[in-house]
N, C-alpha and C positions, 0 to 999 in steps of 0.2 A: 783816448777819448775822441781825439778827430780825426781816427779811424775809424771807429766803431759809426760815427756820423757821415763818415762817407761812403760806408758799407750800405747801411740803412738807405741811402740817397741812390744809392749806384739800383739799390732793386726796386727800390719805389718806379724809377724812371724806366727800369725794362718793365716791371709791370703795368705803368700807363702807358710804354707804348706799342706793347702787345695788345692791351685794350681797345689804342685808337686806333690800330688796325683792323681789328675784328670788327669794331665800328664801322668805319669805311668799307668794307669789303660788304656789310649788311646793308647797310644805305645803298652804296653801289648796286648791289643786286635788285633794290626795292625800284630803284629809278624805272633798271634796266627794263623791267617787268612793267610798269605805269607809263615807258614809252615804247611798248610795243602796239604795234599797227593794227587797229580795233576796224571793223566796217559790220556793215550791217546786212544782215544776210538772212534769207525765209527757213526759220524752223518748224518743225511738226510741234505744236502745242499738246499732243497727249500721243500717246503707245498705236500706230495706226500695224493692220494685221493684215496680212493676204490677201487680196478678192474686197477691201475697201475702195469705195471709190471717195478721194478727199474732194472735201467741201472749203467753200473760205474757213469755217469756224476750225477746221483741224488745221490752222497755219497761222503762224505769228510772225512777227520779224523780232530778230535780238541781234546782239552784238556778238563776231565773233572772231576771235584773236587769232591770229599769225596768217599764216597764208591762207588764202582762198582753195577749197578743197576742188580737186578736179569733178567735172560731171555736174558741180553743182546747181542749182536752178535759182534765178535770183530775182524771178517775176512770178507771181501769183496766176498770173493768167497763163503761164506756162505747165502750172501745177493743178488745180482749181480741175474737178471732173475728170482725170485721168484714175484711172485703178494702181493699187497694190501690188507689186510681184513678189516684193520682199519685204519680213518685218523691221518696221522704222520703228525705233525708239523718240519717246516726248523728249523735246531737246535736240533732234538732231535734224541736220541740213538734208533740205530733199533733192537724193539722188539722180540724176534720169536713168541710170542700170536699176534704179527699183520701183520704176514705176514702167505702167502697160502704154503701149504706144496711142497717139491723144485717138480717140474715137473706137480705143480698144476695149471700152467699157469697164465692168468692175463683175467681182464673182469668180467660176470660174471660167469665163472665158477668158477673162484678163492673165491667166495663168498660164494659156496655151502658147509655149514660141512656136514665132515664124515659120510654117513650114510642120509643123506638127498637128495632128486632133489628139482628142480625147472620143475614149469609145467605154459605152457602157458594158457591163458587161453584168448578168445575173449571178450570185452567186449564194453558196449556204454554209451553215456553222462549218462544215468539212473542208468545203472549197475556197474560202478566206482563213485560212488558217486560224481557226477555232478564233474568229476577232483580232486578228494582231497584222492584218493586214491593214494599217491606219494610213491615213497622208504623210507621204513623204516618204514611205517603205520600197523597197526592190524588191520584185518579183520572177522569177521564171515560170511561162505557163503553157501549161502539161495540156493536151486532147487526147481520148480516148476514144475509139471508134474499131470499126470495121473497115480497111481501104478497100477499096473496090478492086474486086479480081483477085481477092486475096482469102477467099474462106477458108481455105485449111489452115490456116495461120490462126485464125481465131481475133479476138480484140485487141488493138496494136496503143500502145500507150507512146506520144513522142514529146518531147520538147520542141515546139515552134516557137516562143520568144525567150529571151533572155531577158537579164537589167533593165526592166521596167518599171519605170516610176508609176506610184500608184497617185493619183492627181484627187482622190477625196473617195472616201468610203460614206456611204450612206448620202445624206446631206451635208455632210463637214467634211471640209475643202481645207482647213486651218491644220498645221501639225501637231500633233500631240506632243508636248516634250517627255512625258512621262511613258506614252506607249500602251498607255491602258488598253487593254482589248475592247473593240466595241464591235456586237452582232450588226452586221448588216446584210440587206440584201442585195444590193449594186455597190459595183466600185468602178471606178472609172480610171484606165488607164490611158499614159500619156505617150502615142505611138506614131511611126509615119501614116503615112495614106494606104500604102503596100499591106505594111501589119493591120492597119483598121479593117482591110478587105478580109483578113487569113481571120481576124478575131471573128469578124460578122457570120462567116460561113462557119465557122467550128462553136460556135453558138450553136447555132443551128442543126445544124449535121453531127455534133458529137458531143459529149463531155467536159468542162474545164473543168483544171485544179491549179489552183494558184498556188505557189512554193516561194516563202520567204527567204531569202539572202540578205548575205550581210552586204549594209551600203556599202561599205569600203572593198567589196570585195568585185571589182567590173570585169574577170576574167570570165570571157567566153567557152564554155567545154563543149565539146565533140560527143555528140552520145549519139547511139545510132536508132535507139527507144528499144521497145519491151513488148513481145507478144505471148498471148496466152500460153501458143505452144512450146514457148520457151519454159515457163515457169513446170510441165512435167517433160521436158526434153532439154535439163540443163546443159548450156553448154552449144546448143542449137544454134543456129547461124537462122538471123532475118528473112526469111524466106523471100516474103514480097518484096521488088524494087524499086522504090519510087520511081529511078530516071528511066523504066521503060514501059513505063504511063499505067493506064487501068487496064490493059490486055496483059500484062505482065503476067506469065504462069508460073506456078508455085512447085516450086522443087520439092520432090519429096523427104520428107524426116528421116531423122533415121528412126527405127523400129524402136519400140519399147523393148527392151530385155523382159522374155517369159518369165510371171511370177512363177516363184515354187510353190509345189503343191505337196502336202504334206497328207502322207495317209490318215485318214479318220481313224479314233481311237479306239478300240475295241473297249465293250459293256462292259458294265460287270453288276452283278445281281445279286444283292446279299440274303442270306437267306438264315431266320432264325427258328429253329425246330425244338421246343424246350427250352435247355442249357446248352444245346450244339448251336455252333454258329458257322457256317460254311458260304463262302462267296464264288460264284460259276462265272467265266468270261465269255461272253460270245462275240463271234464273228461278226463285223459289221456288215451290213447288207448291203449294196451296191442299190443305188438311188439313180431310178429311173426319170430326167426331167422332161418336159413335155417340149 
C-alpha cells in the first residue's frame, strides 16, 4: 500500500513539474515580447501606387517594434508632396528608395531615374505586340527601312535597342499584375539620351516593332538584321556596311539559279463520230511574245 502511494506521488510531482515549466517558459516568452523596444514611426495609412504624389492624409504615425528599419523617414515633412517610385503597402514605413527625389513631382515623371528620359513612341495592334506590351514589360525594338546607298539590298530590318523597360502604355503608368492585353496607341519607353535621339529619328525615317522578352531574361544578342535580298537569296551575306557610312557600295549577289523550263504539253483533241471515238495530238505552237 505505501508503495503504490508513493508511485502515485512520485508522478503527480513529475507531472506538475513538467507543468510548471511549460508555464514559465510561456510567461517568459509573453514578457520577453511586452518588453520589446516599441517607437513610433510615419506609416502609409492606405495601398499608395506609382506615380502618387502623398499628401498628409496618406500618413499616419503607429508604433513600431524592434529595430528601426534602414532608409526610413521619421518626419512628415520629409515625406508630404514627394511622388511614388515603388508600390507601398497600408501599414508600412516610408521608404526614401521608394519615393521620387523632393521636387521630383508625381506621375510619370517621378518614374524617370537619374540620368534617363522617357520617349513616346506611336504604335498599333502589330507593333505593341497585339496589347501585351503593358508597364513594366522588356522590349527589343526592331526599325525597318531603306539605309542610304544601299538600294540593291532592298528594306533592311535591324535591332537598335534591347531590354527596355516599357514606362506606361497608353495613359496607365501603374503595372498590370495580371498582364491583360490592352490596345494602345503610345507607349513610352524608358532610355538614355543617345537612345531617345536613335528612337526619334527611326520614328520618323522608318518603321518600329516592338518584340516582348522575357524580364528575367537581360542577355544582349548579336544580330547583324535582315534584308529583303536575303529573304530570296538565302544564305546571302548583308551587303550594305554600316561602318563605311552612306557612300558605302553594294557588293554584288550572287545570281539567282535559272528556273527550269519545262516543254509545254502537247493537245489533244477528242473527237466523237457516231459510236467511234478517236483522240488526235498536236504539236504545240511556239508563242511569239511581244
Amino acid at each position: 500500500m505505501n508503495q503504490r502511494l508513493i508511485s502515485v506521488l512520485a508522478f503527480a510531482f513529475i507531472v506538475s513539474a513538467g507543468a510548471s515549466l511549460l508555464l514559465y517558459r510561456l510567461l517568459s516568452g509573453r514578457a520577453t515580447t511586452q518588453t520589446a523596444k516599441s517607437s513610433k514611426l510615419i506609416l502609409a495609412a492606405r495601398d499608395l501606387e506609382p506615380g502618387t504624389l502623398i499628401r498628409d492624409a496618406d500618413l499616419r504615425e503607429g508604433d513600431w517594434t524592434g529595430g528601426m528599419p534602414e532608409g526610413a523617414l521619421q518626419k512628415k515633412e520629409d515625406i508630404v508632396g514627394r511622388g511614388v517610385i515603388s508600390p507601398i503597402l497600408g501599414g508600412e514605413p516610408l521608404m526614401e528608395s521608394r519615393l521620387a527625389p523632393k521636387g521630383g513631382g508625381a506621375g510619370l515623371a517621378a518614374l524617370i531615374p537619374k540620368g534617363m528620359r522617357a520617349v513616346a513612341i506611336r504604335v498599333n495592334e502589330i507593333a505593341d505586340v497585339a496589347g501585351f506590351v503593358v508597364p513594366g514589360a522588356r522590349v527589343d525594338v526592331l526599325v525597318s527601312g531603306s539605309p542610304p546607298g544601299a538600294a540593291a539590298v532592298g528594306a533592311v530590318t535591324k535591332t537598335i535597342l534591347q531590354d527596355v523597360q516599357v514606362l506606361s502604355a497608353g495613359q496607365n503608368f501603374q503595372k498590370d499584375a495580371e498582364g491583360k492585353p490592352v490596345s494602345v496607341a503610345v507607349v513610352n519607353l524608358l532610355v538614355t539620351p543617345e537612345q531617345a535621339e536613335m528612337l526619334s529619328l527611326a520614328s520618323t525615317q522608318t518603321s518600329i516593332q516592338l518584340v516582348l522578352r522575357n524580364p528575367l531574361d537581360t542577355a544582349i544578342a548579336k544580330t547583324t538584321g535582315s534584308a529583303v535580298a536575303q529573304l530570296f537569296y538565302p544564305g546571302a551575306p548583308l551587303a550594305w556596311d554600316a561602318k563605311a557610312g552612306p557612300a558605302a557600295r553594294v557588293s554584288p549577289m550572287r545570281p539567282m539559279p535559272p528556273l527550269a523550263i519545262l516543254p509545254p504539253a502537247p493537245r489533244t483533241v477528242e473527237v466523237i463520230n457516231g459510236i467511234k471515238r478517236t483522240e488526235t495530238q498536236f504539236a504545240p505552237r511556239a508563242e511569239v511574245k511581244p
